[in-house]
C-alpha positions in Angstrom: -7.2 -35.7 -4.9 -7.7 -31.8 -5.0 -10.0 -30.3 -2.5 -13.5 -30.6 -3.2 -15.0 -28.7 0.0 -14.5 -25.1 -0.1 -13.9 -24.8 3.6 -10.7 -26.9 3.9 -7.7 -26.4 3.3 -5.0 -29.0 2.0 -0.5 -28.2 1.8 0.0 -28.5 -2.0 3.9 -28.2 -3.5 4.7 -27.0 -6.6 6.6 -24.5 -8.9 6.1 -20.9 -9.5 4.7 -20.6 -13.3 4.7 -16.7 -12.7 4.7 -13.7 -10.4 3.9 -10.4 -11.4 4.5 -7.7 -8.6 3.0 -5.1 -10.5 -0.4 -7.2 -11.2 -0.2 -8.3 -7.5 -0.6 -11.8 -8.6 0.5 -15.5 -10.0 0.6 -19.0 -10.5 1.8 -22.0 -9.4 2.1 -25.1 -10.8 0.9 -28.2 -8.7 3.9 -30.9 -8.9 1.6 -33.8 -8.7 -1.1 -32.6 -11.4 -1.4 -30.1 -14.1 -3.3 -27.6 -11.9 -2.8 -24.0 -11.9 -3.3 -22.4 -8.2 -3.7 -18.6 -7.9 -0.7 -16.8 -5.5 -2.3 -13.5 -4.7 0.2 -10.7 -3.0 -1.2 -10.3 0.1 -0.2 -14.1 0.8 3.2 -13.6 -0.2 3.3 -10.4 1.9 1.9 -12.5 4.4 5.1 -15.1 3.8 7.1 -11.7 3.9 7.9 -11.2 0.6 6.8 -8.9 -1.7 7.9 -11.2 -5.1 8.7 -14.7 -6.0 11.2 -15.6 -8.8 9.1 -18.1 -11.8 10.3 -21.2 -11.4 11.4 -21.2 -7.5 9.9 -24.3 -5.3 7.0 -23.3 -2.8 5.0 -25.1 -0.3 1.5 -23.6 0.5 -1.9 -23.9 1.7 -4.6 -23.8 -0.6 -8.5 -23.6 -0.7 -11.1 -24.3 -3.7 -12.8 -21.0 -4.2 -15.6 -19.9 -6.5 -12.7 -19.7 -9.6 -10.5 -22.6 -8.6 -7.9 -23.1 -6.4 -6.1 -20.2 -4.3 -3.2 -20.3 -2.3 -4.2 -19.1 1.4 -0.4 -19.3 3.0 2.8 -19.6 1.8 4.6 -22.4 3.8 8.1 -22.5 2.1 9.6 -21.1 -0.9 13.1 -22.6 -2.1 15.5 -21.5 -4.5 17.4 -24.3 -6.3 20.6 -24.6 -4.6 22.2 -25.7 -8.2 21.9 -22.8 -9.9 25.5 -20.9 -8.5 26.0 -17.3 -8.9 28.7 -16.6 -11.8 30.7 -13.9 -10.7 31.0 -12.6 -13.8 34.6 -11.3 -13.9 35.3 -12.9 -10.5 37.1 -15.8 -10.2 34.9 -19.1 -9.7 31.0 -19.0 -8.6 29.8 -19.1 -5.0 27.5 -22.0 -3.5 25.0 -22.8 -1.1 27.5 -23.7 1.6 30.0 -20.7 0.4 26.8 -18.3 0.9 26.4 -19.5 4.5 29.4 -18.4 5.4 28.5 -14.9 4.7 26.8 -12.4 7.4 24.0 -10.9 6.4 23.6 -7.1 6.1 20.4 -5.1 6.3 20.3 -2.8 3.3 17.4 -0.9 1.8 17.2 -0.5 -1.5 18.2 2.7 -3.8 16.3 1.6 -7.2 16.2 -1.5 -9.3 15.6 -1.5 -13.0 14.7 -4.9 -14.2 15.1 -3.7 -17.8 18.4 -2.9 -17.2 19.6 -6.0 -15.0 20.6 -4.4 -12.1 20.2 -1.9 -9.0 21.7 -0.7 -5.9 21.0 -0.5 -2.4 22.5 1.1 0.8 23.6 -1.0 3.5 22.8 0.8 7.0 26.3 2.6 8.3 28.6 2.1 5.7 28.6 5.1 2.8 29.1 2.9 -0.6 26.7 1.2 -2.8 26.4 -2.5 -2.7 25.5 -3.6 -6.4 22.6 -6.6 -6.9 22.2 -8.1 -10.4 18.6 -9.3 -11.6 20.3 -12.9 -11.8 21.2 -12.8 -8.1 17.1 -11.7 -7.4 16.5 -14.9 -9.3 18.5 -17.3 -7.5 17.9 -15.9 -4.6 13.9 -16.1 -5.3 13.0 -13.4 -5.7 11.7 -11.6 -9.2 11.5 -7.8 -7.8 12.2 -5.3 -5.3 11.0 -1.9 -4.7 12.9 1.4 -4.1 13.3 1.3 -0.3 12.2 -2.1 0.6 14.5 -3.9 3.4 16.5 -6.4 2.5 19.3 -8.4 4.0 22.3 -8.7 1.5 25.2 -11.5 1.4 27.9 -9.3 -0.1 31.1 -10.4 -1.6 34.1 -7.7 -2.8 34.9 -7.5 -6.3 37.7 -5.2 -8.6 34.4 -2.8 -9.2 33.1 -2.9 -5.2 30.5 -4.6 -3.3 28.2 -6.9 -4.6 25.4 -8.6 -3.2 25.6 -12.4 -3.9 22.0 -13.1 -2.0 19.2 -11.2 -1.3 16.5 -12.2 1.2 13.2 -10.4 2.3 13.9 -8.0 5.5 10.6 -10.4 7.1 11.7 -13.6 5.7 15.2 -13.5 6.7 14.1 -12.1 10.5 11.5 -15.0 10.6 13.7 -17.8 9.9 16.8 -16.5 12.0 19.1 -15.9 8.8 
C-alpha cells in the first residue's frame, strides 16, 4: 500500500498526467492505483531537467505530506521508444537504435514557441541553426525549453538544414554518459 508514515519514503512508477513549466509543477499518475502524486520543479531540476513531456514514464521517490503524496526525487524518466520521429518530408522515420547512432551535440537554445511548433538553437562552433520541432521535445520527454538552456541535440540533415531528431537535458545527458 501507499505510505502511511510521513517520514519514509517509498520508489513509486507511474506516468506523467501533466507538467507545466510555467506553474513549476505536475502530476503523475501511480501505475498501480489511481493516485495522483505532486512533481514540483525543483525535483525535476534536481533530476536535471527543467520539463517533462505528459504522458512519459518516470520512476521516483515519494513521501506523504500534509496534502498528499509528493514526489521527493526523480529516479528515471523514459520516453516510449515506439513513438518514431516522422521526418516529415524525409524519407522514412528514425528509431531508438537509429538515434544511438548519432553523436550528440551541445547546443543552447535560441527561442522556442510552443504555439508555433517549433524553435531553434545554436550548436557551439558551427554558425547555422539546428531546427527542433515541439514533436521531437515530446518524444524526447520533454514538454519545454527555455531561451538559452543547454541541450545536447541528435541532429539529422534534411533538404531545409539541420534538424534535431532528440533533445536531452544539458545535466541529464552529462549524468548518464549520453
Amino acid at each position: 500500500m501507499i505510505l502511511d508514515d510521513a517520514d519514509v519514503t517509498q520508489v513509486l512508477h507511474g506516468r506523467v498526467k501533466w507538467f507545466d513549466p510555467i506553474k513549476g509543477f505536475g502530476f503523475i499518475v501511480a501505475d498501480d492505483a489511481e493516485i495522483d502524486v505532486l512533481l514540483h520543479a525543483n525535483v525535476l531540476r534536481n533530476y536535471g531537467q527543467g520539463s517533462v513531456a505528459d504522458g512519459a514514464l518516470v520512476s521516483v521517490r515519494v513521501q506523504r505530506t500534509a496534502r498528499g503524496l509528493q514526489a521527493v526525487e526523480v529516479l528515471n524518466i523514459e520516453t516510449p521508444e515506439t513513438l518514431p520521429f516522422p521526418l516529415a518530408e524525409e524519407e522514412g522515420a528514425i528509431t531508438g537504435a537509429d538515434l544511438e547512432g548519432l553523436p550528440l551535440e551541445a547546443a543552447r537554445v535560441k527561442w522556442l514557441d510552443k504555439s508555433k511548433g517549433f524553435g531553434f538553437a545554436n550548436v557551439f562552433g558551427a554558425p547555422d541553426d539546428v531546427f527542433i520541432h515541439a514533436e521531437v521535445l515530446r518524444v524526447s520527454g520533454l514538454s519545454h525549453l527555455m531561451a538559452g538552456e543547454a541541450v545536447a541535440l541528435r541532429i539529422l540533415g534534411g533538404r531545409r538544414g539541420r534538424m534535431a531528431v532528440q533533445v536531452l537535458a544539458w545535466d541529464a545527458a552529462i549524468r548518464f554518459g549520453a
